[in-house]
GUMARVO-800607 format. One record per atom (N, C-alpha, C): residue in three letters; x, y, z. Coordinates in steps of 0.02 Angstrom, whole numbers, padded with zeros to 5 digits, always signed. Layout:
# residues N
ALAXYZ ...
END
This chain:
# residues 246
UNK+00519-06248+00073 UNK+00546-06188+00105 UNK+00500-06129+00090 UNK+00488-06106+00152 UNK+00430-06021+00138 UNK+00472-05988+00100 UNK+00436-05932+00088 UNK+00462-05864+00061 UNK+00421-05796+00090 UNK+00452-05765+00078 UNK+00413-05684+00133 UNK+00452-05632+00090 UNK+00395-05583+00057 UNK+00432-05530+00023 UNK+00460-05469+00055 UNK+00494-05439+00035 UNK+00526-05384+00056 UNK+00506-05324+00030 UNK+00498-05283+00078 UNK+00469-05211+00046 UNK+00511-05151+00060 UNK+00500-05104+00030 UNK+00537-05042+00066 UNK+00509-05008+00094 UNK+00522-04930+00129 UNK+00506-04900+00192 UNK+00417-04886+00179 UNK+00429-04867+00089 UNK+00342-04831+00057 UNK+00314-04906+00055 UNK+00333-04952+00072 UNK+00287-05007+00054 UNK+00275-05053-00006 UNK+00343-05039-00071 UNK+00349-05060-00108 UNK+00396-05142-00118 UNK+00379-05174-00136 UNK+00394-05233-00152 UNK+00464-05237-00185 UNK+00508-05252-00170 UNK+00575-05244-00209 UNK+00629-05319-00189 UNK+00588-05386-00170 UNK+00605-05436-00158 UNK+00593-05485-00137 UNK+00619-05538-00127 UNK+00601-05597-00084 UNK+00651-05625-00031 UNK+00636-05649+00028 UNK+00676-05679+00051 UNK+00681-05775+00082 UNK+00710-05827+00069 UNK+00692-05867+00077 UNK+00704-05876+00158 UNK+00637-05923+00181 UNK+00651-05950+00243 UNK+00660-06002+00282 UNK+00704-06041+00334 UNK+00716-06094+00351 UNK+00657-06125+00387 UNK+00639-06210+00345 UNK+00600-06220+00387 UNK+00611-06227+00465 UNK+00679-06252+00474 UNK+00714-06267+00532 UNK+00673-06200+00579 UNK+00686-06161+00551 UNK+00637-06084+00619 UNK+00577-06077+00628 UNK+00551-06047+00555 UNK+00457-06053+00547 UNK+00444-06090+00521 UNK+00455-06179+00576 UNK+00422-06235+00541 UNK+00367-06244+00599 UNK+00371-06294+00639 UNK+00321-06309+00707 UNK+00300-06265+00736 UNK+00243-06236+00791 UNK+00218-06190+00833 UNK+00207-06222+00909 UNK+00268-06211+00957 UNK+00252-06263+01024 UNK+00233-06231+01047 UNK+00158-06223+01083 UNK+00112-06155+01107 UNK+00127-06163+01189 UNK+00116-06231+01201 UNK+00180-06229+01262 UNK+00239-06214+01274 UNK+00271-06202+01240 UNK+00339-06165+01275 UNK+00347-06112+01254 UNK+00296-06079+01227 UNK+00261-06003+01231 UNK+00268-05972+01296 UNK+00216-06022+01311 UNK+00171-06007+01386 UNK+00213-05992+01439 UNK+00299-06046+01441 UNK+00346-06052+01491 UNK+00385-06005+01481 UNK+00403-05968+01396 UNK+00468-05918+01407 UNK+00430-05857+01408 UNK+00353-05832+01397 UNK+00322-05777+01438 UNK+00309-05788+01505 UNK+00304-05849+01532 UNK+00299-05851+01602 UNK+00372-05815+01647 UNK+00395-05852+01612 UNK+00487-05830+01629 UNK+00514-05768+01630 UNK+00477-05727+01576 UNK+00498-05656+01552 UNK+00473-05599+01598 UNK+00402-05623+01635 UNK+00359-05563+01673 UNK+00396-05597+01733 UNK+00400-05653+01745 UNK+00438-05652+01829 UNK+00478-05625+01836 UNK+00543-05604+01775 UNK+00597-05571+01770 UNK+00583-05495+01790 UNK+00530-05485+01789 UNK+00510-05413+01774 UNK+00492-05407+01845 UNK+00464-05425+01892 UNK+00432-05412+01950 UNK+00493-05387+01981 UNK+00456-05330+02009 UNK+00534-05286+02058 UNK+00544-05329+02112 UNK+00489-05370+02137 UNK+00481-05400+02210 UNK+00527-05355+02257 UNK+00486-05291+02255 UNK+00503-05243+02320 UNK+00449-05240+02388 UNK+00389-05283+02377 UNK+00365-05272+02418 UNK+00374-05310+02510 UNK+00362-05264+02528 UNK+00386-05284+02624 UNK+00345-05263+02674 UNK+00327-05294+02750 UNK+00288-05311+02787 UNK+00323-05298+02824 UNK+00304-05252+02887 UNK+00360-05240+02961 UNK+00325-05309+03017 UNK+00374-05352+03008 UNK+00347-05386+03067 UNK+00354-05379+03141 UNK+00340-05412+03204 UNK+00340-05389+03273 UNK+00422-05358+03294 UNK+00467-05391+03258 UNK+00535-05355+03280 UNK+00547-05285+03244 UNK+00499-05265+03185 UNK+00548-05179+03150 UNK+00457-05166+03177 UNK+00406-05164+03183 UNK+00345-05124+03191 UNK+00373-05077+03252 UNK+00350-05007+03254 UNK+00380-04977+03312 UNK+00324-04980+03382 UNK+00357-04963+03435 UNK+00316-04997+03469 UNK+00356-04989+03543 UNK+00350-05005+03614 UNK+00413-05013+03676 UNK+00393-05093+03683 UNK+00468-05113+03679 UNK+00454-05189+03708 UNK+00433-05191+03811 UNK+00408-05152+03832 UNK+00383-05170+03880 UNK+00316-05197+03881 UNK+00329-05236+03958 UNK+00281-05279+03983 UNK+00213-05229+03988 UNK+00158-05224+03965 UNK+00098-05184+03994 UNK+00097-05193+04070 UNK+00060-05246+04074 UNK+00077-05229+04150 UNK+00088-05345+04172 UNK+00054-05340+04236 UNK+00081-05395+04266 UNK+00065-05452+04232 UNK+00102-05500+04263 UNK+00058-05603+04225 UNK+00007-05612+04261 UNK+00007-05586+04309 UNK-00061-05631+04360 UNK-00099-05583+04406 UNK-00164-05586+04437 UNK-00177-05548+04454 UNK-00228-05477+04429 UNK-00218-05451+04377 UNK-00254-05429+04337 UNK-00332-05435+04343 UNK-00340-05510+04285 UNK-00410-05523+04273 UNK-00393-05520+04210 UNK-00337-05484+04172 UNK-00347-05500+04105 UNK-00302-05532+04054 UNK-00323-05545+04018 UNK-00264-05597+03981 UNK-00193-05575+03971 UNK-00141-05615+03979 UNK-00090-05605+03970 UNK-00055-05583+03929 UNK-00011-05538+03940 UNK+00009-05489+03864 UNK+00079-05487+03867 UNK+00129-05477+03799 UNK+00194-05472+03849 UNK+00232-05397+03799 UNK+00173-05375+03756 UNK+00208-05311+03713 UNK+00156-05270+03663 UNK+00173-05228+03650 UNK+00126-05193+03631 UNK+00124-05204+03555 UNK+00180-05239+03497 UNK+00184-05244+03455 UNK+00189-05298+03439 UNK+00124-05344+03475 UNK+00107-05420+03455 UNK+00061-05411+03399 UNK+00063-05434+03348 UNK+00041-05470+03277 UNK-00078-05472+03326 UNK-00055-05493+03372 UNK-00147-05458+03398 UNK-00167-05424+03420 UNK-00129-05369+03421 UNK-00146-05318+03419 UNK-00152-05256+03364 UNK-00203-05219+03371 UNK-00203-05179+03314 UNK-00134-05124+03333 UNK-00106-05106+03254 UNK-00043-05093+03233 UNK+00014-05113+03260 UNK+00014-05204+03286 UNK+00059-05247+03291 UNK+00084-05269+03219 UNK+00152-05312+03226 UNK+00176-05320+03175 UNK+00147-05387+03135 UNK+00150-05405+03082 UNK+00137-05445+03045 UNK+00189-05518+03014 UNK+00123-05564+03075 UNK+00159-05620+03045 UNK+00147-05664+02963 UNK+00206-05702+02949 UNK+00230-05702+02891 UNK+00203-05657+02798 UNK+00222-05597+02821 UNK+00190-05548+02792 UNK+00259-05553+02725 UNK+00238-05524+02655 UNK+00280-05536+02611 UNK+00341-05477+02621 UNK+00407-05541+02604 UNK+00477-05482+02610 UNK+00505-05486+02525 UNK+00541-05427+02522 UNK+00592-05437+02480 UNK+00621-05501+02439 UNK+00590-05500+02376 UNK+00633-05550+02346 UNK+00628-05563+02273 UNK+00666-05614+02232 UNK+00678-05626+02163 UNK+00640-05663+02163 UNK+00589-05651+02103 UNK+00553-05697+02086 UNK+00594-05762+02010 UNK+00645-05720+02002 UNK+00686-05776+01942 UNK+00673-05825+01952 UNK+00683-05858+01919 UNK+00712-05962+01890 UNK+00764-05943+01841 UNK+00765-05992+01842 UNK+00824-06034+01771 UNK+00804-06065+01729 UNK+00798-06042+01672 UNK+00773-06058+01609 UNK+00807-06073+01563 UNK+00814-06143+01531 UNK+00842-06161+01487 UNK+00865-06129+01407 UNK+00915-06100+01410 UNK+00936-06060+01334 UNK+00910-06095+01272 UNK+00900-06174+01273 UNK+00887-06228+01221 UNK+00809-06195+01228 UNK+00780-06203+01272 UNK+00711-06190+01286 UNK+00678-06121+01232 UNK+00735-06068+01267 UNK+00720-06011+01253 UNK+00730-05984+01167 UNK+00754-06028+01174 UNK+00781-06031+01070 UNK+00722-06072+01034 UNK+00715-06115+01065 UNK+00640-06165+01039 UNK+00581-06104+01036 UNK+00559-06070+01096 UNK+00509-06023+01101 UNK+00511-05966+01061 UNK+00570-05944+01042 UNK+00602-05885+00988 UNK+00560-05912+00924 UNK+00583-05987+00896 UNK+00555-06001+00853 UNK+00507-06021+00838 UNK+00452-06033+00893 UNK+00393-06047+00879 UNK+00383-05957+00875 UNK+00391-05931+00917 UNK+00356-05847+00900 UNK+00360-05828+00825 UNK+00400-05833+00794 UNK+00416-05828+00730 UNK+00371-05845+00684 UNK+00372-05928+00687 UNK+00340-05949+00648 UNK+00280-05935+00682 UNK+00238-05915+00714 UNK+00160-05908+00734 UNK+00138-05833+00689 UNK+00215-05788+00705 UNK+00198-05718+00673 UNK+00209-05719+00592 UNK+00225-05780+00560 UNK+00244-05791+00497 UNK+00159-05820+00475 UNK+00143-05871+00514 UNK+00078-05903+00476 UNK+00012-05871+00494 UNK+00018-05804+00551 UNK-00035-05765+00562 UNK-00045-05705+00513 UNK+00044-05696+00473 UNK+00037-05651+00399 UNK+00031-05597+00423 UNK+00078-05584+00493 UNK+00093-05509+00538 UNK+00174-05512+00541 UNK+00205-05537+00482 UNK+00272-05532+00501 UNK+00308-05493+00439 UNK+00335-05446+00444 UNK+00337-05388+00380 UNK+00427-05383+00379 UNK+00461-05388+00313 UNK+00526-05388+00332 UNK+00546-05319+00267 UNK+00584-05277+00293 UNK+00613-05205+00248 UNK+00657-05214+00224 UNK+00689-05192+00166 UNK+00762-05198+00146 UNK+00802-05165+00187 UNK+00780-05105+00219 UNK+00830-05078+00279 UNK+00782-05001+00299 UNK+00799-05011+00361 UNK+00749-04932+00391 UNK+00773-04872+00364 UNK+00778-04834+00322 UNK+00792-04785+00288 UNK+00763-04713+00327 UNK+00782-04704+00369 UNK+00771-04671+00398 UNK+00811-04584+00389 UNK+00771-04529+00366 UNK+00829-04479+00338 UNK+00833-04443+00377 UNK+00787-04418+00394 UNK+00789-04365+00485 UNK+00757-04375+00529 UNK+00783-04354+00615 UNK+00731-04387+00680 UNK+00670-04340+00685 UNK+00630-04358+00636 UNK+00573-04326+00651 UNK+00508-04399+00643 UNK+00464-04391+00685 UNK+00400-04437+00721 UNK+00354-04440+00645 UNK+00340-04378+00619 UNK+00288-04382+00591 UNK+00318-04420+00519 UNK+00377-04408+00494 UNK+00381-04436+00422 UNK+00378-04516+00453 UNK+00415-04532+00498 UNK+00415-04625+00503 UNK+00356-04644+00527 UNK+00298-04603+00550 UNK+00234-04615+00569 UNK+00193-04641+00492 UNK+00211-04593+00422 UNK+00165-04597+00367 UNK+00199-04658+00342 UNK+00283-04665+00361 UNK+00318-04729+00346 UNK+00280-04784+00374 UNK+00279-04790+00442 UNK+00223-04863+00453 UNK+00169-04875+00432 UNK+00124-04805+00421 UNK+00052-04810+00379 UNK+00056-04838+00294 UNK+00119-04817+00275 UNK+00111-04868+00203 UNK+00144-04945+00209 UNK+00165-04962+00267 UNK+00160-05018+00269 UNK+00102-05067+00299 UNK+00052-05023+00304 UNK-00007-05042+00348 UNK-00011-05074+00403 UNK+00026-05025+00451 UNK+00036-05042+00543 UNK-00008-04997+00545 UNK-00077-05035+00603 UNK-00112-04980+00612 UNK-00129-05004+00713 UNK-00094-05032+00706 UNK-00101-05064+00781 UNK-00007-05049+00797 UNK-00006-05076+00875 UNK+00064-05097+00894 UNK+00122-05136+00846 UNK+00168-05124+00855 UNK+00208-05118+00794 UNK+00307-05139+00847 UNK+00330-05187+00848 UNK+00394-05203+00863 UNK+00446-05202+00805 UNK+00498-05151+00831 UNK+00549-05162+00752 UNK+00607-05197+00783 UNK+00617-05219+00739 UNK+00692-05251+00747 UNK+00753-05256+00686 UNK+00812-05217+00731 UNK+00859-05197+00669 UNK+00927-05254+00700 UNK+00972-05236+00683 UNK+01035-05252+00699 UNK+01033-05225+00730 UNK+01112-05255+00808 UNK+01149-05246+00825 UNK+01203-05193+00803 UNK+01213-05126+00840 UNK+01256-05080+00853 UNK+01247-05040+00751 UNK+01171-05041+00740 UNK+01175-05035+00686 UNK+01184-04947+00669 UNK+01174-04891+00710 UNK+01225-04837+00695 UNK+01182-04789+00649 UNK+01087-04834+00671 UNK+01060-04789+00658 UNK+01014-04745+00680 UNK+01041-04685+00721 UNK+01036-04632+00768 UNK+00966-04605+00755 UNK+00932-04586+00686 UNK+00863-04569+00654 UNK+00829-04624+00678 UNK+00838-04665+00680 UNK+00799-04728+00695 UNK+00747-04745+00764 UNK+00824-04734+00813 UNK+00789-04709+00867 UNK+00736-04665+00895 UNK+00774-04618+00879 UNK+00749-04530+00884 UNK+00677-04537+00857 UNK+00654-04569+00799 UNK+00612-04557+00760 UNK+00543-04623+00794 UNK+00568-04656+00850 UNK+00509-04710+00826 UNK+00499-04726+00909 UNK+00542-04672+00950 UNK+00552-04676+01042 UNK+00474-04656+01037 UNK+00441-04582+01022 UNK+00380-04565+01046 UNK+00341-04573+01047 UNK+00320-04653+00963 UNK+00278-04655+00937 UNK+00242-04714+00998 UNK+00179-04709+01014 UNK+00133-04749+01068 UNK+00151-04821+01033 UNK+00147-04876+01049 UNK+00130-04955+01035 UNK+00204-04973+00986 UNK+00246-04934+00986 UNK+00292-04953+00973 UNK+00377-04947+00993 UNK+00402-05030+00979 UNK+00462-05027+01023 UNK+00518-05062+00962 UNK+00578-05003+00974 UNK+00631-05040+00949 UNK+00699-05096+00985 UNK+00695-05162+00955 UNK+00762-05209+00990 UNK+00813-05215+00952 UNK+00842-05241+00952 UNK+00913-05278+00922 UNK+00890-05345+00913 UNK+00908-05374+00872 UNK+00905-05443+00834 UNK+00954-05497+00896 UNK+00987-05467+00942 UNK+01004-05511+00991 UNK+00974-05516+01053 UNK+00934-05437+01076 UNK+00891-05441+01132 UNK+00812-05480+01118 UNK+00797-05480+01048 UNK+00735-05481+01043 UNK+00696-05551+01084 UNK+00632-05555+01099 UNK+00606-05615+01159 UNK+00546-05627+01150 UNK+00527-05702+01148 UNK+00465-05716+01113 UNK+00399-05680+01159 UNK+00404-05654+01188 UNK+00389-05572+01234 UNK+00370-05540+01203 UNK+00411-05501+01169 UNK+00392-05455+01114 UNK+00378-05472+01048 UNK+00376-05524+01037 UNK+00336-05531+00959 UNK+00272-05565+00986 UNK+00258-05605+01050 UNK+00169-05597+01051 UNK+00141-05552+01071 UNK+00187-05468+01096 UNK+00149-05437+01145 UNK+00125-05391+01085 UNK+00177-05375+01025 UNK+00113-05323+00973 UNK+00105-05357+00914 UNK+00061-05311+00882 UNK+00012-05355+00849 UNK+00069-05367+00785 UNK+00110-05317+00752 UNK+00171-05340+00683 UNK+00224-05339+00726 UNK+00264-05387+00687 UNK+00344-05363+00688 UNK+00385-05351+00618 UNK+00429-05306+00635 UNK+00439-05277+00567 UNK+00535-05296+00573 UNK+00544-05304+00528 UNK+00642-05355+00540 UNK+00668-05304+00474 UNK+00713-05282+00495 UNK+00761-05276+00422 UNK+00789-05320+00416 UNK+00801-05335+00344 UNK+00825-05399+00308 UNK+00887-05420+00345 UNK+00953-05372+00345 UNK+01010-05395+00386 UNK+01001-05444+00446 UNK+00941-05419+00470 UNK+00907-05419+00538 UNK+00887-05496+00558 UNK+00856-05501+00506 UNK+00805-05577+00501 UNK+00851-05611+00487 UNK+00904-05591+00439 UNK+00942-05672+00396 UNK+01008-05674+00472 UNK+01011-05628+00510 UNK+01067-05641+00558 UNK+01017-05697+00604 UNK+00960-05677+00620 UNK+00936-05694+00685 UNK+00933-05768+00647 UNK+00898-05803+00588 UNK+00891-05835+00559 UNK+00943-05885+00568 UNK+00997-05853+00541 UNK+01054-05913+00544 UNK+01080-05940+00615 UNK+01060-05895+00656 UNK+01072-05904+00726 UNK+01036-05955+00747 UNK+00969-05960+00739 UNK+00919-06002+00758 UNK+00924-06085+00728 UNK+00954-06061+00648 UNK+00960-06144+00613 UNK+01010-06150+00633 UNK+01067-06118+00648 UNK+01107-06187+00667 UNK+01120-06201+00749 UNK+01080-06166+00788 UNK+01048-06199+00868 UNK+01017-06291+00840 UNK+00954-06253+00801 UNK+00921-06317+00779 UNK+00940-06370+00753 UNK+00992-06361+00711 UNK+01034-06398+00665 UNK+01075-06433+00734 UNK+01114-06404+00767 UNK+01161-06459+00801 UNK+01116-06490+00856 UNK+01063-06464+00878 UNK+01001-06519+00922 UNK+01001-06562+00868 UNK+00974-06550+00814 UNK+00935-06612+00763 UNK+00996-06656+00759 UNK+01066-06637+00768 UNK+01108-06690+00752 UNK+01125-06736+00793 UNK+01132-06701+00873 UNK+01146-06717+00900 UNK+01083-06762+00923 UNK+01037-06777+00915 UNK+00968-06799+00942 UNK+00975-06863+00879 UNK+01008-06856+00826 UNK+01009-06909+00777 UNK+01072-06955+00796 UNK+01126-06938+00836 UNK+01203-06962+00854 UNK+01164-07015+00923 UNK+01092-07006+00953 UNK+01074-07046+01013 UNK+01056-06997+01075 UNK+01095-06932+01053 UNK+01082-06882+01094 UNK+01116-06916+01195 UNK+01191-06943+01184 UNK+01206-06939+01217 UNK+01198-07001+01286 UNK+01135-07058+01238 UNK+01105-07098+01282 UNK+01211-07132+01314 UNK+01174-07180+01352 UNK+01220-07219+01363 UNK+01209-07292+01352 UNK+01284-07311+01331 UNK+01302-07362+01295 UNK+01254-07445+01339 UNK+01229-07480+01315 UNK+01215-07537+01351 UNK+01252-07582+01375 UNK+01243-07608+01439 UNK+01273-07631+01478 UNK+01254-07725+01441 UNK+01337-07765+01439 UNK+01326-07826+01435 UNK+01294-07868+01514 UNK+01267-07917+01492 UNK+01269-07952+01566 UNK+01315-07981+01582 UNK+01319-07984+01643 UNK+01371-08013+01697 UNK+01364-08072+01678 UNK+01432-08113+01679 UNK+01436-08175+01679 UNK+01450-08223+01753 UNK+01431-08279+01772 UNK+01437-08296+01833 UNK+01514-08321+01839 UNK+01551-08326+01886 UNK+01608-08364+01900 UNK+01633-08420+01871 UNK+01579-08451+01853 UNK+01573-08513+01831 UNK+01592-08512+01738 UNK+01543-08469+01730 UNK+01552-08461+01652 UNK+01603-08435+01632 UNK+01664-08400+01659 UNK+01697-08352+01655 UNK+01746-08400+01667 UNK+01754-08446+01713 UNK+01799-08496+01701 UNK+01813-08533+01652 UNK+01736-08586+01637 UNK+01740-08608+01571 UNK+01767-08569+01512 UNK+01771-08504+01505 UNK+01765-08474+01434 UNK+01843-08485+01447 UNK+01896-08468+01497 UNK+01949-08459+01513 UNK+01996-08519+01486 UNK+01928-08568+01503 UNK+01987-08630+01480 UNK+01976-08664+01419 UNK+01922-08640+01376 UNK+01895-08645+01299 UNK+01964-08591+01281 UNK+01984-08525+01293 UNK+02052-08499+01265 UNK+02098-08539+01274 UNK+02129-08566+01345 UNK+02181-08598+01336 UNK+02176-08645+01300 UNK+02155-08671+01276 UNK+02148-08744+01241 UNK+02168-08723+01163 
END
């Protein structure tokens, strides 16, 4: 079982905390790849749109005749060949979502973890001590923990601490989550992540016992189904019938 020390806000050492291998054990760099793939599709506004030959403006009249002319046949002024005709299959409105497996997305949680655990960018506080919303004291606060790049914090849920915010909204390359929003998103997109202890041992236990009832359930057969006897012929099924009566 790892261990990862605990520091306070100045950067002082005031603990340890133990960690499950069940979380920062394996690194599946593939299903990295699928729950950031998943996360930026989520993100696409897919607002973009194309006026095709029915909204391009335009008079649906005939130019002029079918025959007779000499010149090719036309039947509107807001045909797709003509210049500022409308556009065929031009992109409309839409969701780029899927459906992504929660099992999936818990697997990818914990490879992020453990990648930011064995890269020795994963920093955990006894608690954000935060005394007033001012930028510059929690700015000299991350400099003694030696964030000198992008920087993700993560506290608790509805944790009620108002300085916290206030103090860490302005600062460039850094973002605060909740230990329930957080997404293997944001722990590859900056370079630390920083957990208060509450923080880590909630998300922690959350994660082992996801893992824990896969591992059990994957040890119970995981659900296969039972094997089928073979069929016996008519014949045999008789005989056996009259081996009982006897």
């Amino acid at each position: 079982m790892a261990t990862i020390d605990i520091h306070d806000m100045s950067g002082k050492k005031v603990g340890t905390l133990d960690l499950a291998d069940e979380v920062f054990g394996a690194i599946n760099e593939d299903l990295l790849w699928e729950a950031v793939n998943h996360y930026r599709a989520r993100q696409r506004a897919g607002t973009h749109a194309t006026k095709n030959k029915k909204l391009v403006s335009g008079a649906g009249k005939k130019l002029w005749k079918q025959k007779g002319t000499g010149r090719a046949r036309v039947g509107s002024i807001r045909s797709p060949l003509w210049r500022h005709g409308g556009t065929v299959h031009g992109p409309q409105p839409r969701s780029y979502d899927y459906s992504f497996p929660r099992k999936k997305l818990l697997g990818a949680l914990r490879s992020a973890l453990a990648a930011k655990l064995s890269d020795g960018k994963l920093i955990v506080v006894n608690a954000f001590d935060v005394k007033e919303p001012k930028t510059q004291p929690f700015r000299e606060a991350l400099d003694s923990l030696k964030i000198d790049k992008g920087a993700l914090l993560v506290e608790v849920a509805n944790h009620g601490n108002r300085n916290l915010d206030l103090s860490s909204r302005n600062l460039a390359g850094v973002e605060l989550v909740t230990s329930s929003e957080v997404h293997p998103y944001h722990l590859l997109r900056y370079d630390r992540a920083i957990f208060s202890q509450s923080a880590i041992e909630k998300l922690q236990l959350s994660l082992k016992n996801a893992a824990s009832r896969r591992d059990k359930h994957a040890g119970e057969g995981g659900g296969a189904k039972p094997e089928k006897k073979a069929a016996r012929s008519p014949k045999t099924r008789g005989k056996k019938a009259a081996e009982v009566a006897q």
